[in-house]
C-alpha positions as CSV (number, residue, x, y, z in Angstrom):
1,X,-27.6,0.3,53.3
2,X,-27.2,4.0,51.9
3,X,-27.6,4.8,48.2
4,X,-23.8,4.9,46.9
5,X,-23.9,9.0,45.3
6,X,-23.9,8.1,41.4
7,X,-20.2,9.5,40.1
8,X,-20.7,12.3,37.8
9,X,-20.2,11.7,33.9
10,X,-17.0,12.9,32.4
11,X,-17.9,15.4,29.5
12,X,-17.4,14.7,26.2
13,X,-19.3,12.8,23.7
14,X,-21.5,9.8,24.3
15,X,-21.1,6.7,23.9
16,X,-22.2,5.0,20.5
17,X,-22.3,1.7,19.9
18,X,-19.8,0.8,16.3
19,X,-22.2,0.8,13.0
20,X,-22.3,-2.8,11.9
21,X,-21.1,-3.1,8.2
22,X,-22.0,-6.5,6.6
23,X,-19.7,-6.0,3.7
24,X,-16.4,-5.4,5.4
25,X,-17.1,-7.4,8.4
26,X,-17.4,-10.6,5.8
27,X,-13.9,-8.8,3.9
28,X,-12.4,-9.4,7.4
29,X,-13.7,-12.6,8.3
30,X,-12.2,-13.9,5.1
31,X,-8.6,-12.0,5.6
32,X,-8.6,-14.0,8.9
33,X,-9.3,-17.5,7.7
34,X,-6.4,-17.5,5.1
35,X,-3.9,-16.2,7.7
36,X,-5.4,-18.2,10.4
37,X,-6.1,-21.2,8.3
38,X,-3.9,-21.2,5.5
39,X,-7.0,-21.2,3.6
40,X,-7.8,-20.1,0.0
41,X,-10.1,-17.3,-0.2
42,X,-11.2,-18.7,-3.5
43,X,-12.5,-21.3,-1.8
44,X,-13.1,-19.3,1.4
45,X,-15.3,-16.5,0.2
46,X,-17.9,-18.2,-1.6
47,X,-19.8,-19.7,1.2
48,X,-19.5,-16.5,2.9
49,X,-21.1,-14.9,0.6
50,X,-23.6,-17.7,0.2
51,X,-24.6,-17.6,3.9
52,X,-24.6,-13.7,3.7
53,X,-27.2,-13.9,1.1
54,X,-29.8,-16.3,2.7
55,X,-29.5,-13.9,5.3
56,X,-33.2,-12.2,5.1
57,X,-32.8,-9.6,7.5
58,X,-32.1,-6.2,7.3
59,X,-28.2,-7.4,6.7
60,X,-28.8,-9.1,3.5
61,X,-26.7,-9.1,0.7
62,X,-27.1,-8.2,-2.7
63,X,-25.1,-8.4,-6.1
64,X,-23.7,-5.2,-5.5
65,X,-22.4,-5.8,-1.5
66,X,-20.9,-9.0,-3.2
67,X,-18.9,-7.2,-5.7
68,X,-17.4,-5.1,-2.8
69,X,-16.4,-7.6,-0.7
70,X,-14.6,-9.8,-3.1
71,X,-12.9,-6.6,-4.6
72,X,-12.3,-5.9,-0.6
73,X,-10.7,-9.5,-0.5
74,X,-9.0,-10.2,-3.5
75,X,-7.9,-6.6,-4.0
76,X,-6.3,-7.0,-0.2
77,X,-4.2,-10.1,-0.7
78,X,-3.0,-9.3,-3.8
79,X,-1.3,-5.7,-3.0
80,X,-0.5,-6.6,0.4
81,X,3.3,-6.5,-0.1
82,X,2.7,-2.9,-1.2
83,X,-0.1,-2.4,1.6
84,X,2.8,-3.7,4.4
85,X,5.4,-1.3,3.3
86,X,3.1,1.8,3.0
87,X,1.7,0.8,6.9
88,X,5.2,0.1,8.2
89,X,5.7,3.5,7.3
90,X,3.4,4.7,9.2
91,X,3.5,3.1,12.6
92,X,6.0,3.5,14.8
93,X,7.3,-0.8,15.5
94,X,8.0,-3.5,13.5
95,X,5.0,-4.5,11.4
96,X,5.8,-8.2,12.5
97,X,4.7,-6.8,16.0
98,X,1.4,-5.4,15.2
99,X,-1.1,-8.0,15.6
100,X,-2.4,-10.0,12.5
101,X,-6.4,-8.9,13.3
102,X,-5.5,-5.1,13.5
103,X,-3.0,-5.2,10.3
104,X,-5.7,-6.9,8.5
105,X,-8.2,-4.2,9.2
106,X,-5.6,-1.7,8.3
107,X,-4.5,-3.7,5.4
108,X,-8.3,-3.2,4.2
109,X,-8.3,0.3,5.0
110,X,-5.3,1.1,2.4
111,X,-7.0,-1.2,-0.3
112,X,-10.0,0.9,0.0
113,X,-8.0,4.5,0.7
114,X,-5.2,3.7,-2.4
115,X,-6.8,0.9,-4.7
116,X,-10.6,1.5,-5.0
117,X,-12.3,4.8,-5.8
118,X,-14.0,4.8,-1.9
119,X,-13.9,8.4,-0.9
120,X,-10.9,8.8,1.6
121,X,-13.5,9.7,4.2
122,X,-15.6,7.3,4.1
123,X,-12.4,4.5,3.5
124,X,-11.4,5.3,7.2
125,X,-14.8,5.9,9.0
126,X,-16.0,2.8,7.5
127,X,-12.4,1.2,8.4
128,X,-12.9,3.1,12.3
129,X,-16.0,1.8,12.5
130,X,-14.7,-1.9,11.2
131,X,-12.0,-1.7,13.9
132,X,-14.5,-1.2,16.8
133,X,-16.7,-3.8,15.9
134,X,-13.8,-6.9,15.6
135,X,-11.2,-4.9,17.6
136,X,-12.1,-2.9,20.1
137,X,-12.5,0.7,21.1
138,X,-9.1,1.4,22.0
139,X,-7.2,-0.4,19.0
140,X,-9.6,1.6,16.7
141,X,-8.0,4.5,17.7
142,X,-4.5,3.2,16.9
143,X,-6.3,2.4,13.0
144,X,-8.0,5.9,12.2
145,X,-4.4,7.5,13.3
146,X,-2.7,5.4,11.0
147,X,-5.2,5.1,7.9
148,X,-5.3,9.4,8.6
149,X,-1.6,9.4,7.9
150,X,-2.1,7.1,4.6
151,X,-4.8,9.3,3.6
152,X,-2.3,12.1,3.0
153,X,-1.0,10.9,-0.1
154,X,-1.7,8.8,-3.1
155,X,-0.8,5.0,-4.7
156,X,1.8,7.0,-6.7
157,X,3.3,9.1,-4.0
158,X,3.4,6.4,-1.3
159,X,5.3,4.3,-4.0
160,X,8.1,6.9,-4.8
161,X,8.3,6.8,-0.9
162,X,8.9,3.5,0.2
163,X,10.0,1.7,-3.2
164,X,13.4,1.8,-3.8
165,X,14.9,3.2,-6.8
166,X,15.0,1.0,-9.8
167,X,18.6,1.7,-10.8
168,X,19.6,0.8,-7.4
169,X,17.7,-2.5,-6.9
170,X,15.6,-3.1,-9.6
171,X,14.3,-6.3,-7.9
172,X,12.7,-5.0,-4.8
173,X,11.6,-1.6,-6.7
174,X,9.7,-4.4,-8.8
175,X,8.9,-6.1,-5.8
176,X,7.4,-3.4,-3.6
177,X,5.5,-1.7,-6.7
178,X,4.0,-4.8,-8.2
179,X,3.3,-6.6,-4.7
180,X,5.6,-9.7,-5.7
181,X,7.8,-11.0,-3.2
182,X,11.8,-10.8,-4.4
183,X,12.2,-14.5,-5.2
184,X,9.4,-14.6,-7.3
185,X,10.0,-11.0,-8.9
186,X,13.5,-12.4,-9.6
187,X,12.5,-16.3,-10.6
188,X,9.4,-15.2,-13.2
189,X,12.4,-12.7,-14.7
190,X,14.4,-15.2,-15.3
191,X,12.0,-17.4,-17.0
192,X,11.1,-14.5,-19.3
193,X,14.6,-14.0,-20.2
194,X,15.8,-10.7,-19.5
195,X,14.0,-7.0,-20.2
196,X,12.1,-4.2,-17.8
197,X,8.7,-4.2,-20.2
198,X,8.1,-7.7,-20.0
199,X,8.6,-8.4,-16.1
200,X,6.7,-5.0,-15.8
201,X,3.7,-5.9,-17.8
202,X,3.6,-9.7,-16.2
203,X,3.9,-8.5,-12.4
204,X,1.0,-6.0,-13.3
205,X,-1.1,-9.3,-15.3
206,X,-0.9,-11.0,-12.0
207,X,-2.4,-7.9,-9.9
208,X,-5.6,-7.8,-12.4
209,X,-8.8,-9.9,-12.1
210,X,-8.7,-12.8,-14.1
211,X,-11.9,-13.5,-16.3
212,X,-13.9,-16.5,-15.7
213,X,-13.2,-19.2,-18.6
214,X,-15.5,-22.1,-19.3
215,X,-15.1,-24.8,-21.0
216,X,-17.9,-26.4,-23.3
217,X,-16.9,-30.2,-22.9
218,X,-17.3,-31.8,-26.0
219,X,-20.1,-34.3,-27.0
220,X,-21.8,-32.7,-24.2
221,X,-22.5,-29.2,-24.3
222,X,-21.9,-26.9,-27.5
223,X,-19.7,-22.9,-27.1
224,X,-23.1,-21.9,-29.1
225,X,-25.1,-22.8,-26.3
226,X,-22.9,-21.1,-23.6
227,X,-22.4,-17.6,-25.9
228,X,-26.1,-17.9,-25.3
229,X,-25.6,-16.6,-21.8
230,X,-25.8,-13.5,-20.3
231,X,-22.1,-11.6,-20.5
232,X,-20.5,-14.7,-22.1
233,X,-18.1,-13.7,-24.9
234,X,-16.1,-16.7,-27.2
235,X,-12.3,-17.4,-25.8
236,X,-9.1,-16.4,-27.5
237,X,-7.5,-19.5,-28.4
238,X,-9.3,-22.7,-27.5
239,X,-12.4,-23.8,-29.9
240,X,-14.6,-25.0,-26.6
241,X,-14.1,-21.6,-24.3
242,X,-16.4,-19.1,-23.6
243,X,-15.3,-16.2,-21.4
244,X,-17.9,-14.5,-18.9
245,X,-17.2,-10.7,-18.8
246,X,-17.5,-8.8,-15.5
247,X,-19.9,-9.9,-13.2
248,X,-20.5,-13.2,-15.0
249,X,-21.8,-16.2,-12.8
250,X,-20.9,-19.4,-13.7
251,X,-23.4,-21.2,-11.2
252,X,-26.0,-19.4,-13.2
253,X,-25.2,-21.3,-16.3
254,X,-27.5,-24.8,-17.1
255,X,-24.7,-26.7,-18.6
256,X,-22.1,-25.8,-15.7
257,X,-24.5,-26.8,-13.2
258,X,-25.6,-30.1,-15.0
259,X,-21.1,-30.7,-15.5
260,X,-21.6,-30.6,-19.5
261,X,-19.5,-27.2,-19.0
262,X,-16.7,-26.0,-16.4
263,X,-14.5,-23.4,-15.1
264,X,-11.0,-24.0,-16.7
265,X,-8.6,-21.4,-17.6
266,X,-8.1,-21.5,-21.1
267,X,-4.1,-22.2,-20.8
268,X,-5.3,-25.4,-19.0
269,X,-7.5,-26.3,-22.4
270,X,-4.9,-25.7,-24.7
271,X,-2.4,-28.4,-22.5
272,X,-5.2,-31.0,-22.8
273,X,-6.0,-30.0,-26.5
274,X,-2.2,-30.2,-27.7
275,X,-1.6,-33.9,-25.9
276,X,-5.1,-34.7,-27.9
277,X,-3.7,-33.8,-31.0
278,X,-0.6,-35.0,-31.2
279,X,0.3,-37.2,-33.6
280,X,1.0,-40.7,-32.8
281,X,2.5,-43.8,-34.5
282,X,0.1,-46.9,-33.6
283,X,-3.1,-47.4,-32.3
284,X,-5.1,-44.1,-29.9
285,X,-7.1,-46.1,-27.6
286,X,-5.9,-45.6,-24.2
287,X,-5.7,-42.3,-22.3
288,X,-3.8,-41.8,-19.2
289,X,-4.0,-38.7,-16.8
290,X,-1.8,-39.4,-14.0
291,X,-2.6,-36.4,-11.4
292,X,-6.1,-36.1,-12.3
293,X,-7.2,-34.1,-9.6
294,X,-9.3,-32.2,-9.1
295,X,-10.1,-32.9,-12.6
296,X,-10.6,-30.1,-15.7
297,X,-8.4,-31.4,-18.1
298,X,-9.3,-35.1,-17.1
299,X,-12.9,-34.3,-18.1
300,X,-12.0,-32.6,-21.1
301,X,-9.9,-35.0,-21.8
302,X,-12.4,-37.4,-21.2
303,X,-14.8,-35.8,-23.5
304,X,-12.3,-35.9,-26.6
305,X,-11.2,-39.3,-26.2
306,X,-15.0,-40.1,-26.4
307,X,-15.8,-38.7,-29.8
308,X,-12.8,-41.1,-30.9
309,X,-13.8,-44.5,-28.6
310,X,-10.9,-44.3,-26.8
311,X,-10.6,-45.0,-22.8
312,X,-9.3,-42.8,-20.3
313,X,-7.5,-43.7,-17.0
314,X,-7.8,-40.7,-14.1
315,X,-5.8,-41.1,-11.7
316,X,-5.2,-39.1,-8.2
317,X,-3.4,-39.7,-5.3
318,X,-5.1,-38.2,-2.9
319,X,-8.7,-39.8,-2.3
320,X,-10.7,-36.5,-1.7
321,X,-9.1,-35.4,-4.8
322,X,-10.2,-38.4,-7.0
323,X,-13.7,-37.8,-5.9
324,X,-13.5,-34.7,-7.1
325,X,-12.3,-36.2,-10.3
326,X,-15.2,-38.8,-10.3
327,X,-17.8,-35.7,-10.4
328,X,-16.2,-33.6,-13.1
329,X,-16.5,-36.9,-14.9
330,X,-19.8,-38.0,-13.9
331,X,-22.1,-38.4,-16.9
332,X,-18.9,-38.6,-19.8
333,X,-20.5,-40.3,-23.0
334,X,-17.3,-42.8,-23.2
335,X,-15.8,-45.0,-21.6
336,X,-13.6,-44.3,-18.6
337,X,-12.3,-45.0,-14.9
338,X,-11.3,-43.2,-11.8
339,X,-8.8,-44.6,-9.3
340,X,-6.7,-43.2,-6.0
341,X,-3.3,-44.3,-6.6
342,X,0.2,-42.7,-6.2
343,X,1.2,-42.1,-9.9
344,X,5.5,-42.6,-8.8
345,X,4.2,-45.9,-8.1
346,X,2.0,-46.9,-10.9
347,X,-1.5,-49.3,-10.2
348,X,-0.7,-49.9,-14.5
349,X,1.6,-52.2,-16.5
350,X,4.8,-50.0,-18.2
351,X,3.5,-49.0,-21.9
352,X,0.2,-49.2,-21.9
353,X,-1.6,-45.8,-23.0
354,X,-1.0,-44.4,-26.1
355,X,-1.1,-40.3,-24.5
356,X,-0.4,-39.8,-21.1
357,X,-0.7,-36.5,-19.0
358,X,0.9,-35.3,-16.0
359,X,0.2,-32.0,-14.7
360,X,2.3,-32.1,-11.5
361,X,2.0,-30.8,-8.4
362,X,4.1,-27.3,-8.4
363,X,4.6,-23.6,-6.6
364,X,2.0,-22.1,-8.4
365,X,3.2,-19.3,-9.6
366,X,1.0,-19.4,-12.4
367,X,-1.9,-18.8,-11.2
368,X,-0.8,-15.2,-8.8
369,X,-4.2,-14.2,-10.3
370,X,-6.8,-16.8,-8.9
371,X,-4.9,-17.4,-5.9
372,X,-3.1,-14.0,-4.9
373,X,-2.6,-15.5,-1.4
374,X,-0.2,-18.3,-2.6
375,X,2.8,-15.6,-3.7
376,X,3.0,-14.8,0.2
377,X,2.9,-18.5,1.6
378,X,5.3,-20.0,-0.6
379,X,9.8,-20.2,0.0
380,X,12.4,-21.0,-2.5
381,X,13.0,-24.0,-0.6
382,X,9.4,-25.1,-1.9
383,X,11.1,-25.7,-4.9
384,X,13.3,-28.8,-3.4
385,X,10.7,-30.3,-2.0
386,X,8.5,-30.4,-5.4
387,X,11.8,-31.0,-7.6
388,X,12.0,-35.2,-6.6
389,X,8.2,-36.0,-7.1
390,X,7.9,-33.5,-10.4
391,X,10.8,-35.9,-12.0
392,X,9.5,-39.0,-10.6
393,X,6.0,-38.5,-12.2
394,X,7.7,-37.8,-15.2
395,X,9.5,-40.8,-15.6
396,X,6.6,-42.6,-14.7
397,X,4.5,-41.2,-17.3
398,X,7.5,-42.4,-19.2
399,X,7.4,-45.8,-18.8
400,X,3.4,-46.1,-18.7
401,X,3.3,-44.5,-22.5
402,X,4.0,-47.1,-25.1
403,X,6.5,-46.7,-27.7
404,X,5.3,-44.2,-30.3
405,X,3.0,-42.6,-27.7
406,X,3.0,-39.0,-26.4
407,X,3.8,-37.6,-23.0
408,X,2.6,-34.0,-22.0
409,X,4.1,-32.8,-19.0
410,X,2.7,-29.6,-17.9
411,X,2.7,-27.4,-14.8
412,X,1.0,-24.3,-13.6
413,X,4.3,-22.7,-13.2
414,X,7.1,-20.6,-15.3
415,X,9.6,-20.9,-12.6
416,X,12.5,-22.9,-15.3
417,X,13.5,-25.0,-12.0
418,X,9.9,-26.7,-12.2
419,X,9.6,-26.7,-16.4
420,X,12.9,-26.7,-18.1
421,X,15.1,-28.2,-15.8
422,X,12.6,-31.5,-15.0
423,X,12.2,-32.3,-18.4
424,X,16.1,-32.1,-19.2
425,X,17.2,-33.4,-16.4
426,X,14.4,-36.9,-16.9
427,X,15.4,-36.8,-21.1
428,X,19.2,-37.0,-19.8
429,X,18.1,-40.5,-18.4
430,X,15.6,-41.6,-21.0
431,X,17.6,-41.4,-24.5
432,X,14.2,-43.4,-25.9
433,X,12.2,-40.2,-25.7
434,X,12.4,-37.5,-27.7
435,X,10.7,-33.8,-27.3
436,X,8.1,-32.7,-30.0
437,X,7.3,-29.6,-31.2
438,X,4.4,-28.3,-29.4
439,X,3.5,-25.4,-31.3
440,X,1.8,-26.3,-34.3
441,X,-0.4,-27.9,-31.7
442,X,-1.8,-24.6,-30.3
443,X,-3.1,-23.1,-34.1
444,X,-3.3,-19.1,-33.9
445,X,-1.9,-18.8,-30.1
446,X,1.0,-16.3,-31.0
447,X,4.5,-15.3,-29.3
448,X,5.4,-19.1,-28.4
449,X,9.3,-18.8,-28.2
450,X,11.5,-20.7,-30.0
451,X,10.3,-24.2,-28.7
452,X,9.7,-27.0,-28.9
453,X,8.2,-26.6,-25.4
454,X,5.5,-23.8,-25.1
455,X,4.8,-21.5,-21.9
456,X,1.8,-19.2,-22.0
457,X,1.8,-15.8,-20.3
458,X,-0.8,-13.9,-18.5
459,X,0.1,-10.8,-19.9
460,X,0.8,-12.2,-23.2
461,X,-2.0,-14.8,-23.6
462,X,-4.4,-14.1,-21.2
463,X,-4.0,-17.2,-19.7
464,X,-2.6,-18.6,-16.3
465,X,1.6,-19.5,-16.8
466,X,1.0,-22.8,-18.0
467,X,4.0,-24.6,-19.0
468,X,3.8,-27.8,-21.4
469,X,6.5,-30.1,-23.1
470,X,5.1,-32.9,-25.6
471,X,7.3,-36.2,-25.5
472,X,7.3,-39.0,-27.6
473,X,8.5,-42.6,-26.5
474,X,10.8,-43.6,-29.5
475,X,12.1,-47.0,-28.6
């Protein structure tokens, strides 16, 4: 057989194999598992990172390469409604028809071009290079054209550009600025009750990274022995928080790893410290908290009622969920239990716990800051779907609080048809119960409305949008 003549190279550069880049390539992996996967990248990203940092070759992580890439990911998903309408600009098809891998790549790209002080250079080449590792050659190209065309201009400039005017629709102005889809821009205005400041200032709470809040549970560990931490700072309103400032690690912490301490947001202390501290008429031995999971305020909960010898009752429907509950309460100095059952259809005889606490299952929307994912995934029509079970827990809780007991009823929402219009609509039907004020319950927490029910603010309080309304069983 004759030699086949070799065909003659085209000139032009060589070919060079795409510079692997840890960092981003974990950013991606992350992007693709909550759109995939409908995951959380809260709980998505840390064993990423945990796996990238056992790794002891020459791809190993440090602190600073994990700072990136959460920035990377969290920075990503919470501007991505901006992100979307700066790259629909630039490409020349429907963004619905670019595929999900490549607009995720891009997506990054913007974050680091518009959001993060990454030279513009070295935010596409690193974004090029990114591209032709999880993409492909040719669809690189179709990413360093557009992220060339974003690197023209500025956040501010691409904002007067594809936001619309705010005289003309200030709804979608808000919406496109601040990243928020319209239904939510338009729901958290309502529940604020009216103003351009305060809608402004909220949508712009919800785009900043939250601090980390932990909770000292009482009887068991001490805020004096968390301040004693690295970067730990006292909390605002709640005598057992402790804040960790910026780059703060609360697996680093004894007492969080031995569960004498947790992570809870300091809105969701102040729920479980007003229902503590209500006043009751009648004996404060039993402690109900019927959707326990995955169990912050049933362990602080669980705590307080120890230091008085009263019981507590967890409860969770869902059985993952109530072990989860078990081992935030694991090692509680009083007395207590933890049980799987369906709180609409009570495992308890009516009237028998002196406080009860439901913290129903809800949109959300309170917590845009931990979970910046969750503003994209959820409808309006979520809201009819919650509406029956949120009323039904709440008449539950009803009827398992004696008479003279308290009720808190609390969600991690503002949106007034989850808050408001649950607790009106279950008083309308129980003329026993009566709503107390809730206010004097949180001492020093200012800017509480007019009551009696209380909702905290992110960009008033520096809390997630917790909601509560204390109710007392008169008869």
């Amino acid at each position: 057989m004759s030699e086949q003549p070799r065909r003659p190279r085209k000139p032009g550069k060589p070919y060079r194999r795409p510079q692997k880049d840890p960092v981003r390539i974990l950013a991606f992996e992350a992007l693709r598992a909550v759109d995939e996967r409908d995951a959380y990248a809260n709980l998505v990203l840390p064993p990423l990172l945990r796996k990238a940092r056992e790794n002891e070759g020459p791809e190993k992580f440090d602190a600073r390469d994990a700072a990136l890439a959460t920035e990377l990911v969290y920075g990503t998903l919470r501007r991505q409604g901006t992100y979307d309408a700066i790259i629909a600009d630039c490409v020349d098809r429907p963004l619905r028809e670019v595929d999900p891998p490549v607009l995720d790549v891009l997506s990054l790209g913007v974050h680091q071009l518009l959001g993060t002080r990454i030279p513009s250079h070295a935010a596409v080449s690193a974004s090029v290079e990114l591209a032709r590792v999880v993409l492909g050659d040719g669809r690189a190209k179709f990413v360093n054209a557009v992220l060339r065309k974003v690197a023209r201009d500025d956040l501010d400039g691409w904002l007067e550009r594809v936001a619309p005017p705010y005289d003309e629709d200030p709804e979608d102005h808000l919406a496109v600025v601040h990243s928020h889809p319209r239904w939510v821009v338009s729901a958290l205005w309502d529940s604020l009750g009216g103003g351009r400041a305060g809608i402004e200032e909220l949508l712009a709470a919800d785009n900043e990274r939250p601090e980390v809040t932990l909770v000292a549970r009482p009887g068991r560990a001490t805020p004096d022995e968390l301040l004693g931490e690295e970067a730990a700072v006292p909390g605002r309103w709640s005598p057992y928080a402790v804040r960790l400032s910026e780059g703060g690690e609360p697996g680093a912490v004894e007492a969080v790893r031995e569960g004498r301490a947790g992570v809870q947001d300091e809105g969701s202390q102040l729920v479980a410290l007003a229902l503590a501290n209500a006043p009751l008429n009648g004996p404060d031995r039993r402690w109900l908290d019927g959707c326990a999971g995955p169990g912050g305020k049933a362990a602080l909960l669980a705590a307080l009622a120890a230091e008085r010898g009263a019981f507590l009752l967890a409860s969770e429907k869902q059985p993952h969920r109530a072990g989860l509950v078990a081992r935030a309460l694991d090692g509680n100095p009083g007395p207590y239990q933890v049980i799987a059952a369906d709180g609409t259809r009570p495992a308890w005889r009516p009237g028998s716990f002196d406080r009860v606490l439901v913290d129903v299952p809800c949109t959300g929307l309170g917590a845009l800051r931990r979970r910046p994912e969750a503003r994209w995934r959820r409808r309006p029509e979520d809201l009819d779907g919650f509406a029956p079970l949120q009323r039904g827990l709440l008449r539950s809780a009803l009827e398992a609080v004696r008479v003279g007991g308290v009720v808190a009823y609390a969600t991690c929402s503002p949106h007034l048809a989850e808050t408001r219009a649950v607790v009106a609509d279950v008083l309308k039907q129980h003329p026993e119960a009566d709503l107390v004020d809730a206010r004097p319950l949180l001492p020093g927490v200012p800017d509480l409305g007019e009551g009696p029910d209380v909702q905290l603010w992110p960009h008033i309080h520096g809390t997630d949008a917790m909601y509560l309304a204390l109710i007392r069983r008169t008869a």
